[in-house]
N, C-alpha and C positions, 0 to 999 in steps of 0.2 A: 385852485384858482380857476376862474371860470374863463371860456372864451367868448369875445364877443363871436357873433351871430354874424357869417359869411358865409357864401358859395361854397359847396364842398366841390371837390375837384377829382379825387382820388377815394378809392376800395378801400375800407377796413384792414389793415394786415392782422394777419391770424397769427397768433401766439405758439407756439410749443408749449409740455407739459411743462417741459426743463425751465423756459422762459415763465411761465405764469408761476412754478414754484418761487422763483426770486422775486418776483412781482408780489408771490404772499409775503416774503419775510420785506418788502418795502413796505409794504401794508400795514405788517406789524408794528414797525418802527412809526410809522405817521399816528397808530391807535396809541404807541407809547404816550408819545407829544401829548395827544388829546388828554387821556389822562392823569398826565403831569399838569396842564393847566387847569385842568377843572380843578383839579387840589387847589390850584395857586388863586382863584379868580375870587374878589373879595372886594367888598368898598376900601379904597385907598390905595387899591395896584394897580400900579401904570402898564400903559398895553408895552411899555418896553419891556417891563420886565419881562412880563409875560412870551417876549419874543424871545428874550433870552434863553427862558427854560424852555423854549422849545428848540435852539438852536444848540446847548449844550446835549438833549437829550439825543438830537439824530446823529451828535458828530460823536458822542461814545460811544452809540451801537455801526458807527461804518459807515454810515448816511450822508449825503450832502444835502444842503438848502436849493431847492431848487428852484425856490423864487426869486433868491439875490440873486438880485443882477438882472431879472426878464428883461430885456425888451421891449420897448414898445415905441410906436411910430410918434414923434411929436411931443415923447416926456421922457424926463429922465428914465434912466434902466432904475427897477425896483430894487429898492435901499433895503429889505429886510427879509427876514425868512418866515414869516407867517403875514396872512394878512388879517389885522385887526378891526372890523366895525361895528362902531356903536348906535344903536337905537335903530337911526332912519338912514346908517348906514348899510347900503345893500352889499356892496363886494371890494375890497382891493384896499381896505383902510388901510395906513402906513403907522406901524406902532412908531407912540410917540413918549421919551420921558416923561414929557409935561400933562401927556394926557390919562388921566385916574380914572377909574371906574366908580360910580355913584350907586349907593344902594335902590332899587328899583332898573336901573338899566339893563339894557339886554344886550349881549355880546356875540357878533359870529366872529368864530376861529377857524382859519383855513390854515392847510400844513401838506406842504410836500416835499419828498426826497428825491433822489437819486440814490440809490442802489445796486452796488455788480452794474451796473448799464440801465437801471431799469427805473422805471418812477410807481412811487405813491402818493396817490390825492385824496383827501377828506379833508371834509368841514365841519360844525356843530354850530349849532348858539343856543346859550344858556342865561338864565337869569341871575345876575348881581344880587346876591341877599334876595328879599321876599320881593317877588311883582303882583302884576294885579292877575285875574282869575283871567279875563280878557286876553292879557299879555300873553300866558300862558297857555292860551287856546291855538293864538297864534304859531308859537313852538309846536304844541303838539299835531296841529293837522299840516304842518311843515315836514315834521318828521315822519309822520305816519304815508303824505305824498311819496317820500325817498321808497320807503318797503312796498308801497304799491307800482313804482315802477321798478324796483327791483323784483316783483311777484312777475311784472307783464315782463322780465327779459327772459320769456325762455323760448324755445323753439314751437312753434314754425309761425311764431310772432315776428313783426320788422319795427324798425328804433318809431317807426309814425305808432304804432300802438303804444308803445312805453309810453313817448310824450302826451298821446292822448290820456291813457289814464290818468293821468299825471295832471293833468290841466284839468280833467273834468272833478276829480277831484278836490284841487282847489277852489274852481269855480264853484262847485257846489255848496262850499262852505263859507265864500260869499268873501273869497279874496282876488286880488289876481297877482301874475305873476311877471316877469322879469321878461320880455321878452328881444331886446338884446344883445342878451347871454346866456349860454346853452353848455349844458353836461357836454362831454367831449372824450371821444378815444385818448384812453394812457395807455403808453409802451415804453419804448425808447426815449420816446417826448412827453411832455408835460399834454401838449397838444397834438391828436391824428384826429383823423376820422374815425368813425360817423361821429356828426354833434347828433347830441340828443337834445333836444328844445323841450322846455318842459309845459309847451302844449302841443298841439298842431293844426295849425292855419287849415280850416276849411275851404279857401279860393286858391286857387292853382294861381292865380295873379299873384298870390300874396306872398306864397311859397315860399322858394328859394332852399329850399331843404332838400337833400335826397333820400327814401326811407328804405334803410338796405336790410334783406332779412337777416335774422341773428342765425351766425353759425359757433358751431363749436371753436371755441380759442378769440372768438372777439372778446378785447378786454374794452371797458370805459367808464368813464364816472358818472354818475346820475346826480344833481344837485339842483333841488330844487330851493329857485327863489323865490318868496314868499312875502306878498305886499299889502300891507290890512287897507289900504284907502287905492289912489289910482296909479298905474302902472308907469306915468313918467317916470327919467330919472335924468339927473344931471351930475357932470361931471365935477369933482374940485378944484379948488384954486393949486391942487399938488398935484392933478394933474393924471392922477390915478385915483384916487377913493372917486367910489359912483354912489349917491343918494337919491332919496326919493324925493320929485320937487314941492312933494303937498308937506312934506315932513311924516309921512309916516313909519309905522313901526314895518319892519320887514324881518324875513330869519331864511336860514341858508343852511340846510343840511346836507351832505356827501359823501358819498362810498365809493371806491372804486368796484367792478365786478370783473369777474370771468362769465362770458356763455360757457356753457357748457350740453351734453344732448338733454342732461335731465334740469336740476334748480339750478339757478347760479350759483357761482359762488364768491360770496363778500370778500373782499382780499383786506379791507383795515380795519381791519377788528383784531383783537387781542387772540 
């Protein structure tokens, strides 16, 4: 789940090995989920269901949902444990019985736990039965953004290079992206510091970001949002799902990481 874009305030806290080992098997558990619904995702499935098998698969391996129930200023606390959205849905869609997936549609899937004390975040979006070649560009230089700012998190790089790569890459490929909501420190919480933005503001006016250098034991998610037309977005009548107001197609992929001195390392992945 992504954080909106605020002040940071407070230091990175730095992980132990012991802590980031629990941190991979939270990981593991989130890549479970992933893989469980991409099996399941098909014209005719409802994003409920789909929340289901992600809810039964974190609470057999020891996991909890760690999006039921969020929080937030001015909406209900969130109703479910993944967030499902479709097409020119950017982030935070609330699965719904009634609502099915259609062949050609494209789907982001976000999924977090709790774990022993600790959390894992990742996202994907994939396409419903066959889409168009276009659609699918979209995906692919979404995904391919996430491993280029996973390439820039290593040492004696700071979170303003990640987001730069990140952003010049997209731009270059002639999209923009999300800039109200930003990659974010997991630990303990769903949300620490540093946010990662997945560009970065050229004007010191504009800023509002801190870019702190990456040390050994920073853990955080990288997720880049991805927007094929212009970068507004508006909130829904539920008060949580955020769209894009032209109606475009948009995709959202996420990993959480460890710095470490030499590559990183992916913590949700199998």
């Amino acid at each position: 789940m992504s954080k909106a874009a605020v002040q940071q305030r407070e230091a990175p806290e730095i992980k132990t090995a012991d802590e980031i080992a629990i941190m991979r098997e939270a990981g593991r558990i989130v890549a479970r989920a992933h893989q469980a619904m991409r099996e399941a995702v098909r014209p005719g499935v409802s994003t409920l269901e789909l929340d289901r098998i992600a809810e039964t698969l974190l609470r057999d391996h020891g996991a909890t949902p760690i999006f039921k129930g969020y929080p937030k200023e001015n909406s209900p606390d969130y109703p479910a444990t993944i967030n499902a959205s479709i097409n020119n849905e950017l982030v935070h869609g609330i699965p719904r019985g009634d609502r099915f997936l259609k062949e050609g549609d494209i789907i982001s899937l976000d999924v977090g736990c709790r774990f022993q004390g600790f959390v894992g975040d990742g996202a994907f979006t994939m396409g419903v039965g066959e889409i168009k070649a276009s659609v699918q560009r979209l995906l692919d230089v979404t995904e391919k953004a996430l491993y280029i700012g996973i390439h820039a998190s290593t040492i004696p790089n700071q979170t303003a290079d990640v987001a730069t790569a990140i952003g010049d890459y997209v731009y270059k490929h002639g999209y923009s992206v999300a800039r109200e909501y930003t990659g974010h420190g997991v630990g303990r919480n769903m949300h620490e510091e540093p946010q990662v933005p997945n560009w970065w503001p050229r004007s010191k006016r504009e800023r509002g970001f801190v870019s702190y250098p990456l040390e050994p034991g920073m853990t955080y998610a990288i997720e880049p949002m991805v927007i094929a037309g212009r970068p507004d977005l508006k909130e829904l009548d539920d008060r949580w799902t955020v769209a894009t107001r032209d109606k475009s197609l948009c995709a959202h992929f996420e990993h959480t990481i460890a710095i470490t001195e030499g590559e990183p390392i992916i913590l949700t992945v199998l």
